[in-house]
C-alpha positions as CSV (number, residue, x, y, z in Angstrom):
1,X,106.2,19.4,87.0
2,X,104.6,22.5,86.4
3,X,100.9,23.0,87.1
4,X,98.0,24.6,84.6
5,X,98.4,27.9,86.1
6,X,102.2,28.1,86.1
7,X,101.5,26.7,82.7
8,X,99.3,29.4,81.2
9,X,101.0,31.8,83.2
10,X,104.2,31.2,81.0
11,X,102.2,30.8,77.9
12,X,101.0,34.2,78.5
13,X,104.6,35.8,78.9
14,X,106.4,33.4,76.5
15,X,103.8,35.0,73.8
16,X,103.5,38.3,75.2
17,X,107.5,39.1,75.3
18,X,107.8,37.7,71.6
19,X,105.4,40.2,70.7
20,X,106.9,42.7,72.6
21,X,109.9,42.3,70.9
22,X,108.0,42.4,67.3
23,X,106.6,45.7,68.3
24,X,110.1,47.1,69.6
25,X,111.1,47.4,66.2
26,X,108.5,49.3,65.1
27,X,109.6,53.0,64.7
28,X,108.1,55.1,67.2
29,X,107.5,58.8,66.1
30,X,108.8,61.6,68.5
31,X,105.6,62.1,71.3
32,X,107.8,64.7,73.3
33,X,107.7,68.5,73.1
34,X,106.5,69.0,69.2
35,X,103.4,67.1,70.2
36,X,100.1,68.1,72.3
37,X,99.0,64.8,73.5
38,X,95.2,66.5,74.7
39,X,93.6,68.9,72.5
40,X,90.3,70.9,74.6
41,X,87.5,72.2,72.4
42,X,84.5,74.4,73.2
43,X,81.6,72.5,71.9
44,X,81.3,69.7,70.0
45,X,84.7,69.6,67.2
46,X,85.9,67.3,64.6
47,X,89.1,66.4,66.2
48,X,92.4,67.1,63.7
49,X,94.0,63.4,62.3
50,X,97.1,64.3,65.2
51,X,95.0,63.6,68.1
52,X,92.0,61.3,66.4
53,X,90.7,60.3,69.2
54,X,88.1,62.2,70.5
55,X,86.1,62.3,73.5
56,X,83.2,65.0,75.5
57,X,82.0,66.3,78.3
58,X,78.6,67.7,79.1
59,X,77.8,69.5,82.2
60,X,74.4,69.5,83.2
61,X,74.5,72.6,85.4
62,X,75.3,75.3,82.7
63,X,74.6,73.6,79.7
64,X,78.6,73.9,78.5
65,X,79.6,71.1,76.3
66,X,83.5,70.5,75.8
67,X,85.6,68.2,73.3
68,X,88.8,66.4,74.4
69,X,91.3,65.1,71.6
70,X,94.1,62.6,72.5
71,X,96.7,61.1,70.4
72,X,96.6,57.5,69.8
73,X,100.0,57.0,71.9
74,X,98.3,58.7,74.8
75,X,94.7,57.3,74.1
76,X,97.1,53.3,74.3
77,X,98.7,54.3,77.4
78,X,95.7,55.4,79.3
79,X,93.6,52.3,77.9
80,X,96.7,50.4,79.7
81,X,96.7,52.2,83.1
82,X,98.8,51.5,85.7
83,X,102.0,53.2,87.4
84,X,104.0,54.1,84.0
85,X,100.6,56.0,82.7
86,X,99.9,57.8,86.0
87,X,103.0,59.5,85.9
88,X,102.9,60.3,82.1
89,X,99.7,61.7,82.5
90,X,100.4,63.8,85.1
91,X,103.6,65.4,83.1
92,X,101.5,66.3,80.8
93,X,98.7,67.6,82.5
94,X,100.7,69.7,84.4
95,X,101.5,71.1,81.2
96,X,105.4,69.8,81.0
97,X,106.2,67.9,77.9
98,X,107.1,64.1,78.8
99,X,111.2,63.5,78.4
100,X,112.6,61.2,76.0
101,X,113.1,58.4,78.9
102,X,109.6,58.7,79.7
103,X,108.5,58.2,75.9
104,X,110.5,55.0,75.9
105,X,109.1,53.7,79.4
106,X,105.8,54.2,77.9
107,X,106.4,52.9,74.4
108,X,107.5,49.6,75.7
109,X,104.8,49.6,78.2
110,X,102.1,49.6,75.9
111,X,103.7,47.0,73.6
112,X,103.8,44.7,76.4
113,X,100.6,45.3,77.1
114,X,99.3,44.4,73.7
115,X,101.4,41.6,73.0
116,X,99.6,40.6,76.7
117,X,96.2,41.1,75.8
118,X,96.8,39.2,72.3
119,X,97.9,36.1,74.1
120,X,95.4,36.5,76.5
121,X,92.7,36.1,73.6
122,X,94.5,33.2,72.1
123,X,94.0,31.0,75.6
124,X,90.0,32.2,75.4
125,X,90.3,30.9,71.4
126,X,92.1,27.8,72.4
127,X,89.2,27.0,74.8
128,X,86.5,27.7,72.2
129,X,88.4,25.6,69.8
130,X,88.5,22.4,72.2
131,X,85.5,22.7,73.5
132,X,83.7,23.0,70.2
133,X,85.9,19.5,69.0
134,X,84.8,17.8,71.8
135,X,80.9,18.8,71.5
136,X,81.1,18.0,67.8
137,X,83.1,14.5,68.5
138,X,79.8,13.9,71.2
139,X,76.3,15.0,69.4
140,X,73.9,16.0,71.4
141,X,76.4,17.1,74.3
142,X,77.0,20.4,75.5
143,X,81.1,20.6,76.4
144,X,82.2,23.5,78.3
145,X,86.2,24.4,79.1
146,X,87.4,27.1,81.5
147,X,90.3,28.7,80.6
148,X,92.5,31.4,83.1
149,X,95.3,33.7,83.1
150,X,97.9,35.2,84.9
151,X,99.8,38.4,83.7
152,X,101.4,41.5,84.5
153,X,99.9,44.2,82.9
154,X,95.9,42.7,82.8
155,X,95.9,40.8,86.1
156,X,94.1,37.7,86.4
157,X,91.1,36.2,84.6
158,X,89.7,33.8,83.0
159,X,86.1,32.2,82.3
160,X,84.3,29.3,80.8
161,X,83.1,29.0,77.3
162,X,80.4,26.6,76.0
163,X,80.1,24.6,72.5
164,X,76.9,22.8,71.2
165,X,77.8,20.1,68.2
166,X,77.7,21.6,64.7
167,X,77.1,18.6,63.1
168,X,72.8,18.4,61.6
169,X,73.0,14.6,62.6
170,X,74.9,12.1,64.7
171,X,77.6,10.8,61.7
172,X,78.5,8.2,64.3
173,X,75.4,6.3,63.6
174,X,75.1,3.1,60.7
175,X,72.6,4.4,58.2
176,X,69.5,2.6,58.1
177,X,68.8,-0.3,55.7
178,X,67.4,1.1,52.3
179,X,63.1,0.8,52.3
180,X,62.0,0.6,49.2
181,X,59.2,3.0,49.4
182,X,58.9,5.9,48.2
183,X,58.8,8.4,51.2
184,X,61.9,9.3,53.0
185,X,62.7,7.1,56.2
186,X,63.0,9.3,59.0
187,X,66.2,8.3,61.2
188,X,66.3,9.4,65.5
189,X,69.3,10.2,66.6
190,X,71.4,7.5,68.6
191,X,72.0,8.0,72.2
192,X,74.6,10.2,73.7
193,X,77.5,8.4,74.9
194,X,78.6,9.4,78.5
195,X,80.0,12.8,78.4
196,X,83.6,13.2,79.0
197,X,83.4,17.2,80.4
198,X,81.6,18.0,83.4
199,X,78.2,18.5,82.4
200,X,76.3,21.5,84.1
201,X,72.4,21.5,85.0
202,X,70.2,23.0,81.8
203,X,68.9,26.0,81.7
204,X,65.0,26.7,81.5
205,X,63.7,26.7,78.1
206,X,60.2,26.9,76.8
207,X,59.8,25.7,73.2
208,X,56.9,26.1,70.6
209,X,56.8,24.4,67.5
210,X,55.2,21.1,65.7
211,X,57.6,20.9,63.0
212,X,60.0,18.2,63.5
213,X,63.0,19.6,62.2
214,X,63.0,22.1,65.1
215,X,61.6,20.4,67.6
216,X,65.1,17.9,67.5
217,X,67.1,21.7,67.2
218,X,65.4,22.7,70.3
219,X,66.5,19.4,71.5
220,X,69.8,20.3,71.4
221,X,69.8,24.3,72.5
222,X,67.7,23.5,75.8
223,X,70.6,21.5,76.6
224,X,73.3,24.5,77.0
225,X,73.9,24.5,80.7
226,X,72.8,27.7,83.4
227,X,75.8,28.6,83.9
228,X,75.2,30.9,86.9
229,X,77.9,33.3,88.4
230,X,80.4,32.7,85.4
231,X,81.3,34.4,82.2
232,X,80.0,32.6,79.6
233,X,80.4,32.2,75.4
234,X,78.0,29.9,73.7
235,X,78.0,28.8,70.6
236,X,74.6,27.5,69.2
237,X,74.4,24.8,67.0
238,X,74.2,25.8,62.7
239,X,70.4,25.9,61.6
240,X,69.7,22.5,60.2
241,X,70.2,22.7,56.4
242,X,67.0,24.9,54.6
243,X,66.2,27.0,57.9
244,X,67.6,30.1,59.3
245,X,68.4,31.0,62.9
246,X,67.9,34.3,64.7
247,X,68.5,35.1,68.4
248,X,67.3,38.0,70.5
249,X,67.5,39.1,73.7
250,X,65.9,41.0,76.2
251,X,66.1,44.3,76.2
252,X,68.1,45.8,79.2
253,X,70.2,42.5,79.0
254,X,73.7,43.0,79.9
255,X,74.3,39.7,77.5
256,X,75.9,40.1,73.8
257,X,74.9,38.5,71.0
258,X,76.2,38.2,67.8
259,X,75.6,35.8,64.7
260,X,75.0,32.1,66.7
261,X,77.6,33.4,69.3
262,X,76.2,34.4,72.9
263,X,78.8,36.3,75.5
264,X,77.1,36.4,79.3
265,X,79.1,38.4,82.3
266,X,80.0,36.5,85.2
267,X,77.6,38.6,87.1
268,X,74.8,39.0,84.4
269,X,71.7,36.9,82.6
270,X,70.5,37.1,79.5
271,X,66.6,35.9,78.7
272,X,66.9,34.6,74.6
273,X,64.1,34.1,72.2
274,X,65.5,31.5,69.8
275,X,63.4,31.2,66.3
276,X,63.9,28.9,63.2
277,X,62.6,30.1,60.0
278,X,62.0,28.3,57.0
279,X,61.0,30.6,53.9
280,X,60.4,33.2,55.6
281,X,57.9,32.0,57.7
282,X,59.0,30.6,61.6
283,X,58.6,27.3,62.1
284,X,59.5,27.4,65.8
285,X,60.6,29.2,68.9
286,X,62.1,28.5,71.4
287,X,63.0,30.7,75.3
288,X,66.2,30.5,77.0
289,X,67.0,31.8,80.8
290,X,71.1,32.0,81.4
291,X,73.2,32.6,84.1
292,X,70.0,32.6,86.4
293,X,70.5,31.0,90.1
């Protein structure tokens, strides 16, 4: 039987040749002789829609500022690296045009190298996706699944990511007997059942609030594990229904954050401020130390 590297290591190629392929029969313009692959500029230039891609250089002896514009074929190529670039690059920076054979080697290079980086991002969805099932079959648990990779043109990798129920309330749980009275009966969540994912230490948090609607939020988000020394994606829970969520970091974190979704480097931390909102007017906060030792 095969193991989960050889495993992912086929899913990987198996995906990344059938792209391949798909990009193989995409015409490929001429990128020989007619074609100036790197443009140089005095100054600061709008590069021309042949070589869109532009980039600068400033040195800080003499003051001299230079523009550089590639063409998206060789802009792909160098973004790939490797062997097959090296020696296209230094064809044409020896100011040779690249042959025909070389346009092909590089042409199917780079389409391999897509197709590689595609399927590469479909394992880290796939991992997002099942941990997120699991956290929302278990309220109240935070599931984490580490995902890997093997290829030929981006090495190896891989990382962890993280998934916090979505679900406002434990649907699990009988609903309570009708009261009648006339103010709402207000229903605590049932206990966690033993989580089936290995569950990491929490992270420190330091929460403020006295409204009861965030404190059981909080609840939740000080339960995302410090995940120290991996790279991390955590997805917070959605604000409980009337509220709105907004998360900040620190500045001169090397952490990204975007919408309810928080990316942390393998190497890096990120401090968070967490706030709920109701109205306009917070009705909680809440800190947040990851990938601290």
């Amino acid at each position: 039987m095969m193991n989960i590297r050889s495993r992912r290591t086929a899913l990987v190629l198996a995906i990344g040749t059938a792209l391949a392929l798909a990009f193989s029969f995409v015409p490929t313009p001429a990128h020989g002789a007619t074609i100036t692959h790197i443009l140089n500029y005095e100054g600061e230039v709008t590069c021309p829609e042949s070589n869109p891609v532009k980039g600068m250089t400033f040195d800080a002896r003499s003051g001299r500022v230079t523009t550089q514009c590639y063409t998206q074929f060789y802009w792909d190529a160098n973004m790939m690296g490797g062997e097959v670039f090296m020696e296209f690059d230094a064809v044409i920076r020896a100011g040779y045009a690249p042959g025909s054979a070389m346009i092909e080697r590089v042409t199917i290079a780079v389409a391999e190298w897509k197709a590689e980086r595609i399927a590469i991002d479909a394992l880290r969805d796939d991992a997002q996706r099942r941990a997120q099932t699991a956290a929302d079959a278990s309220p109240g648990d935070v599931v984490c699944k580490a995902w890997s990779y093997t290829s030929r043109y981006n090495g190896s990798g891989g990382g962890t990511v993280c998934a916090v129920n979505n679900n406002p309330v434990d649907v699990s749980a009988k609903a309570p007997a009708p009261v009648p009275i006339k103010s709402e009966p207000v229903t605590e969540p049932t206990a966690p059942a033993a989580p089936t994912e290995a569950i990491t230490s929490p992270l420190a948090s330091k929460a403020k609030t006295s409204d009861v609607v965030a404190t059981r939020y909080f609840a939740k988000t000080k339960m995302i594990p410090n995940l120290s020394g991996f790279a991390t994606k955590l997805t917070f829970p959605k604000a409980p229904k009337g509220t709105q969520i907004k998360i900040k970091k620190s500045i001169g974190d090397s952490c990204n954050v975007k919408g309810r979704v928080v990316s942390v480097k393998a190497s890096g931390t990120c401090d968070l401020t967490v706030t709920l909102s109701r109205k306009g007017k917070v009705v909680g906060s809440q800190k947040l130390l990851i990938g601290h030792s």
